[in-house]
N, C-alpha and C positions, 0 to 999 in steps of 0.2 A: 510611690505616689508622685505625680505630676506637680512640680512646683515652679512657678511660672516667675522667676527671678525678677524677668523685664516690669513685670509692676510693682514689685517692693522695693526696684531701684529707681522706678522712675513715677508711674502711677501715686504711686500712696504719699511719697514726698510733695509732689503737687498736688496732690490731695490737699494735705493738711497746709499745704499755702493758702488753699483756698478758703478752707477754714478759718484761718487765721484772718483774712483778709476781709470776712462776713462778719467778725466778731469785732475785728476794728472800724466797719465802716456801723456797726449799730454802735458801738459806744461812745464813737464820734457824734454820732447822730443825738443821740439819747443825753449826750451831755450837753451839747450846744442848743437841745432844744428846750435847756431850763434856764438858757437864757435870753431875755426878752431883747431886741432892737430899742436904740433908745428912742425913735422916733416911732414905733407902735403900730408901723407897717405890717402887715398881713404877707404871706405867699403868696395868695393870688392876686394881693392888690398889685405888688411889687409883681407880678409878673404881665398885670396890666400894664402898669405905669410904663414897663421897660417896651411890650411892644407897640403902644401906643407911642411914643417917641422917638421909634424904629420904624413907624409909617406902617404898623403890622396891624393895625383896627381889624381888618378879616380873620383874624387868627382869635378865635374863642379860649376860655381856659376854664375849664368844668373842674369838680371833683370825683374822683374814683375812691373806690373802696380799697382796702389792703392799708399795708405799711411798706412805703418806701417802692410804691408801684407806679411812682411817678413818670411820667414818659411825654414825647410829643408825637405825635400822628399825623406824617404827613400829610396822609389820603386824605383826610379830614381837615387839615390846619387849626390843630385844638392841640392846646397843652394840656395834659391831663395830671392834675395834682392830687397827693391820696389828702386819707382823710388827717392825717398829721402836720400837712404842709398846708395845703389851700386856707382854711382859716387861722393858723398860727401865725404869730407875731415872730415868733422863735429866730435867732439869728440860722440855726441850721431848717428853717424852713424859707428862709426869704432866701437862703444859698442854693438850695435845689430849684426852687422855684424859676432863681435866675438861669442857673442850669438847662434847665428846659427851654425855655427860652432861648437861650442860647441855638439849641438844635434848630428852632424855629427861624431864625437872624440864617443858620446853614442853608436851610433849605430856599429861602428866598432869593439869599444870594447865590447860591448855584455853586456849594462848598465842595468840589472837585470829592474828597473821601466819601462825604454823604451821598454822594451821585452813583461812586462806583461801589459802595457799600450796599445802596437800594437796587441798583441792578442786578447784586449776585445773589439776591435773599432766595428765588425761586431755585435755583440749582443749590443752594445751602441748604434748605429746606429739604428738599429732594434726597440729597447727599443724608444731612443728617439720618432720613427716615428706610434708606434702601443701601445704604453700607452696611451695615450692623448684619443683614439680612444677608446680601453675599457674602461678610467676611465669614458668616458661618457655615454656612454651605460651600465654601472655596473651601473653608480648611479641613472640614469634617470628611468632604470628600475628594477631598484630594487635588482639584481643582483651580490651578495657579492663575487661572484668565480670572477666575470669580476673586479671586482676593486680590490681584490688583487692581479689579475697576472698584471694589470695596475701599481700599486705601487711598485711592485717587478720587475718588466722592468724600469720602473724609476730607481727605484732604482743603477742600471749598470750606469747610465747619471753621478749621483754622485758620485759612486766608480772609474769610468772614471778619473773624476775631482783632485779627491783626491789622484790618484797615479799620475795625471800632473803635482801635485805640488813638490815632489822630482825634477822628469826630469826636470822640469825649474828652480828650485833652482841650482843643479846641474851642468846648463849649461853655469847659471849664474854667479857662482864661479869659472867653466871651464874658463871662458871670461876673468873675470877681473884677474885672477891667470896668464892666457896667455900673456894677454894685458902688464901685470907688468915686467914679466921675459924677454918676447921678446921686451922690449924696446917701442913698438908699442904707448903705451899712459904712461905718470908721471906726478906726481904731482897732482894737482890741475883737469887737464885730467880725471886721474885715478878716481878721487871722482867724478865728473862730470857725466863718464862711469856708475859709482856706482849707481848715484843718478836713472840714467834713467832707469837700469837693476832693481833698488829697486820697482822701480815706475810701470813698467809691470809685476813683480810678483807679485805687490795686485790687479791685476785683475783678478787673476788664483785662489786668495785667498776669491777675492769678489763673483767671478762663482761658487765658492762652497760653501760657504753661503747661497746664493741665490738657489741655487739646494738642499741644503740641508734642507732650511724653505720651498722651495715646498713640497719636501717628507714629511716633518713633517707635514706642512699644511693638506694633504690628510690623512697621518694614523692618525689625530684626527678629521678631520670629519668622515674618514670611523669608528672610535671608538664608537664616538657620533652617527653616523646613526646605530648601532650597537643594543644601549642600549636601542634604542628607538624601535626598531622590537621586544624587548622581551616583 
């Protein structure tokens, strides 16, 4: 029987990072968000207030459905808040809130990662949906052109990932740098804020781990089926 080393040495370990990293970023969430802000600001108001005083008035902030499906939309210039942030007072919901926002403050000012991040989504996309597809057919049949344009279309999944991680750093320092100056969260808040923004960028950090021992995964078995063809 076929036992495929390369992903219980690399796969499954970054696996359970990522796990790990989904379980710290809800209990960060879920703890901070039973705690109120002393001044009884809302998510969305705080995410008004911030880009109202950023000159960002065109920029809408709706509610979405889910948990933790919080995002910003370029296309649209809407911050989209779920149903756990938008009207919570919660110190971990006016942190996300600010968060997002933040992305919004990127895009206006024309934040070099978020530019070259939105440029590569169409071939990432791509990548994602049509590597999976040659890497099967390269290796099934024997076909070494199909499992490198496979690994090289992956490959964009990862570089994707890895210019993510600025933009969310970034938007995350935007937040709590805002949050501080405009009064909006102190003290104890503030660190609170921190804990939960710290706690969704190691997921950004565990998706590229994890993207990164796939690609490895592949270019050493395509190496190894390589050596064996000679």
């Amino acid at each position: 029987m076929y036992i495929d080393k390369w992903y219980i040495i690399l796969v499954i370990p970054a696996f359970l990072l990522g796990l790990l990293a989904q379980l710290r970023v809800k209990s960060a969430f879920a703890n901070w968000s039973r705690h109120r802000t002393a001044n009884g600001v809302t998510g969305a108001a705080a995410a008004r207030y911030i880009l109202d005083r950023n000159g960002l008035s065109n920029v809408a902030v709706t509610q979405v459905a889910g948990e933790l499906t919080d995002h910003y939309d370029p296309r649209d210039c809407t911050v989209h808040l779920s149903q756990s942030v938008y009207g919570s007072d919660s110190v971990a919901a006016v942190g996300v809130a600010a968060h997002e926002v933040g992305h919004a403050i990127q895009h206006d000012t024309g934040y070099a990662p978020l530019q070259l991040r939105s440029a590569i989504i169409p071939v990432t996309n791509f990548g994602s949906k049509v590597s999976p597809i040659l890497l099967i057919l390269g290796f099934a049949l024997g076909l070494p052109a199909l499992v490198k344009a496979g690994i090289l279309l992956f490959s964009f999944v990862a570089l994707f990932q890895l210019i993510t991680l600025p933009v969310e750093f970034n938007a995350s320092r935007r937040a709590l740098s805002t949050l501080e100056e405009m009064g909006l969260v102190e003290g104890e808040d503030l660190s609170g804020a921190r804990s939960v923004l710290s706690a969704a960028a190691l997921t950004y950090v565990a998706a590229l781990v994890s993207t990164l021992a796939q690609l490895l995964r592949l270019i050493l078995i395509y190496n190894n089926s390589s050596r064996r063809r000679r």
